[in-house]
C-alpha positions, -999 to 999 in steps of 0.1 A, spaced: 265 -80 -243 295 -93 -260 317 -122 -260 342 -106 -241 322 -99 -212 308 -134 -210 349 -147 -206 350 -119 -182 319 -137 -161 338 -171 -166 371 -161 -152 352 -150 -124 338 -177 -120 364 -202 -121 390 -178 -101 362 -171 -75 380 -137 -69 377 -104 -93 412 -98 -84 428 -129 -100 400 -129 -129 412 -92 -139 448 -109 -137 440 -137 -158 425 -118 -182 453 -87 -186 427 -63 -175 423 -36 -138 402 -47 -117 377 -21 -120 377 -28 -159 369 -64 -150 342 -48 -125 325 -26 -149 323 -52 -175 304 -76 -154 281 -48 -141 274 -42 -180 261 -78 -185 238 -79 -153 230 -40 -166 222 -62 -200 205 -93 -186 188 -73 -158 195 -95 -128 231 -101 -110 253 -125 -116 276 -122 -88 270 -126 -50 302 -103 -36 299 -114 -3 330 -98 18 361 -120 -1 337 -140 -17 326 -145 -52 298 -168 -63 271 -175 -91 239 -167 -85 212 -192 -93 213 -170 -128 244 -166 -131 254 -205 -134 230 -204 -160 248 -183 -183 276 -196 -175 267 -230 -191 259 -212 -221 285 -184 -223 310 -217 -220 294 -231 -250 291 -196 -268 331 -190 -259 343 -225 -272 324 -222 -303 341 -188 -310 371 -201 -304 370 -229 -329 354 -208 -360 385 -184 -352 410 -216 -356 389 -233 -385 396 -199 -401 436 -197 -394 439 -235 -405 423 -223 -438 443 -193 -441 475 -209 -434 467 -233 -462 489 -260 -448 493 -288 -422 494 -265 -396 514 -271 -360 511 -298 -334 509 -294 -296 510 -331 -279 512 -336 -243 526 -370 -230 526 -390 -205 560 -408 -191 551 -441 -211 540 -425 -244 569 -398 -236 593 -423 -239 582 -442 -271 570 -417 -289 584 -383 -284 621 -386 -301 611 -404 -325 583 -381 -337 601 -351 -338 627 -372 -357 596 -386 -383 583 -347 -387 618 -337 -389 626 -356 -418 594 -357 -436 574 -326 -428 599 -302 -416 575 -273 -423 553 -282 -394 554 -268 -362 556 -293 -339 557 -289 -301 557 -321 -274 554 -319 -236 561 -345 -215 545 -338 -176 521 -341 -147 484 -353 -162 466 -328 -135 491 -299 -156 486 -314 -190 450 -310 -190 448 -279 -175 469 -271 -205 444 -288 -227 418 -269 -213 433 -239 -215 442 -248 -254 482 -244 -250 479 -284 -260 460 -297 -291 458 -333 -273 471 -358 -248 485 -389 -246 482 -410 -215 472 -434 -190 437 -437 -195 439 -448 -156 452 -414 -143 422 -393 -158 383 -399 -151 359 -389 -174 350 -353 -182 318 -338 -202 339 -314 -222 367 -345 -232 372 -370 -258 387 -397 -245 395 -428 -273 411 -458 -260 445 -466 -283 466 -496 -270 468 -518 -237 511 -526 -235 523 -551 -210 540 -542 -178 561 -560 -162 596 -563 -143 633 -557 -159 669 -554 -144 703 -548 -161 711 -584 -176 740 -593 -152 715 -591 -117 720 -616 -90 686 -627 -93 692 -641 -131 720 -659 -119 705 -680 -91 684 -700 -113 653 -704 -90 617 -693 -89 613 -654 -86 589 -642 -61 576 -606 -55 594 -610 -18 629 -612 -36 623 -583 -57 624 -562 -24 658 -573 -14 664 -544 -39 654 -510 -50 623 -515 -72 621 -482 -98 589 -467 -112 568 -439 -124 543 -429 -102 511 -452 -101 476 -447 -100 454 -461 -72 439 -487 -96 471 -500 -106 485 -501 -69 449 -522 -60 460 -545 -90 497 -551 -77 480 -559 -38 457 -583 -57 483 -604 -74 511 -597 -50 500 -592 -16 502 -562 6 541 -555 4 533 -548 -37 515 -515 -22 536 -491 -44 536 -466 -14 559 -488 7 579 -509 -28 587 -481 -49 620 -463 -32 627 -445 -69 599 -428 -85 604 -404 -120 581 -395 -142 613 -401 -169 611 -435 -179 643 -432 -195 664 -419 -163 648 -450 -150 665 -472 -168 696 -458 -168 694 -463 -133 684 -502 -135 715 -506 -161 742 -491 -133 728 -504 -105 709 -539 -88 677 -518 -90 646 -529 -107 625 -509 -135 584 -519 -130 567 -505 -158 554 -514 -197 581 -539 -211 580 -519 -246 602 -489 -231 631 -514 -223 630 -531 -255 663 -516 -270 676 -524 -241 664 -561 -239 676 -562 -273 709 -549 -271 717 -573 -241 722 -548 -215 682 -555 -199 661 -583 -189 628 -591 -180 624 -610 -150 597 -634 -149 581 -637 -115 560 -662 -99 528 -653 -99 534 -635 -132 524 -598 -134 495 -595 -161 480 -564 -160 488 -537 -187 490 -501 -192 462 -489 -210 469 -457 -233 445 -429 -249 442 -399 -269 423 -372 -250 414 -343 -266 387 -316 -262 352 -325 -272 340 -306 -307 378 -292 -310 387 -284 -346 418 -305 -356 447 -295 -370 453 -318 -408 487 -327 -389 471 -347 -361 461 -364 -384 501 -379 -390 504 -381 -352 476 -403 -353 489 -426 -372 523 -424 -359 510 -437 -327 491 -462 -340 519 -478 -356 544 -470 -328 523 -474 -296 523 -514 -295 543 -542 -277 
């Protein structure tokens, strides 16, 4: 028994299909057959139910599974404590993003590295949470930053809260609605296109709650991106309206070409941010800087 053949058992078993294991793992499919057979040869007892198309666990084989995962992981980290040593310096930086971290902190971390540690590696990846932790998983990212909303718990994450930023509404500052003076209601947003990144199912339950049923994102939204910034480019050439954390439009508040528009009742909730990252991973000493790059950028 060898480690090898105990990743051969786990592609397996998260495939479900020899086929797309052997794929997976750059091997024939008979290679991938015999190495199995080896380990139930070793351990005695199978592992695999072939049943027609079928692959499953035996009762023994989800056993080992649960440890070779552990045994696997491990391996993996002594090999990367032992290249960060090697390499003897900050090592490189794989950060996936969500759209509201993506837009407040991506350029201007690869600006911050690029002036002040221009020998790191430094590689950031906005995209789809459901791809990003695959990724993750799959250790082609070293963390995450996102939503804490759009990600439940996991045994094999770390999830640390970071910041909660306010969300709210904001149009190009010449909109009709500034200009009439009067009492904004959610009703008078719909008159035009309301713009956003897609929402999770807690935050559409919190817009119903304060809004009313016409807030269900599923019938307000008519522009959905997951770029925050083609977002509000649209709102600044056009009567539509950007719903999302305020701290993306700043510049653009503060340059005069945004506005926040105040509505009655006022939108309180927030987006709530964290840093996911696989639990017991061995970090890089450069995630350390990210760290504290978010902590200082990541704010209202």
């Amino acid at each position: 028994m060898n480690l090898k053949h105990l990743e051969h058992l786990l592609a397996v078993a998260e495939t479900g299909s020899f086929s797309r294991a052997a794929e997976q793992q750059h091997l024939t499919q008979s290679a991938l057959s015999r190495s199995i057979q080896t380990l139930e040869d070793d351990l005695g007892a199978r592992l695999i139910d072939r049943t027609g198309k079928r692959n499953e666990l035996t009762q023994l084989g989800q056993a080992v599974a649960v440890r070779a995962r552990r045994m696997v992981f491990e391996a993996a980290e002594l090999r990367r404590s032992a290249q960060l040593l090697k390499q003897g310096n900050l090592g490189t930086i794989r950060i996936g993003l969500g759209s509201g971290p993506g837009v407040m902190l991506m350029t201007p971390f690869l600006v911050h590295m690029a002036r002040h540690h221009p020998s790191v590696h430094v590689s950031m990846s906005p995209g789809p949470t459901e791809l990003q932790l695959m990724q993750l998983r799959q250790r082609l990212l070293d963390a995450l930053v996102i939503d804490v909303r759009r990600i439940a718990p996991a045994p094999d994450l770390s999830i640390e809260n970071l910041a909660e930023l306010r969300t709210g509404f904001v149009c190009r500052s010449s909109h009709p609605l500034l200009k009439t003076g009067k009492t904004i209601f959610f009703d008078d947003l719909l008159c035009y296109p309301l713009a956003s990144t897609p929402l999770s199912a807690e935050v559409a339950h919190l817009l119903v709650n304060r809004f009313g049923p016409r807030a269900d994102p599923q019938q307000a939204v008519s522009l959905r991106c997951d770029d925050i910034t083609s977002l509000l480019e649209v709102v600044k050439a056009s009567d539509a309206i950007y719903l999302g954390i305020l701290a993306a439009a700043r510049t653009g508040i503060e340059a005069g070409q945004l506005a926040e528009l105040v509505t009655e009742p006022v939108l309180t909730s927030g987006a709530r941010f964290a840093f996911v990252t696989l639990l017991r991973r061995t970090e890089a000493p450069s995630m350390g800087l990210f760290r504290q790059f978010v902590a200082e950028q990541l704010r209202d």
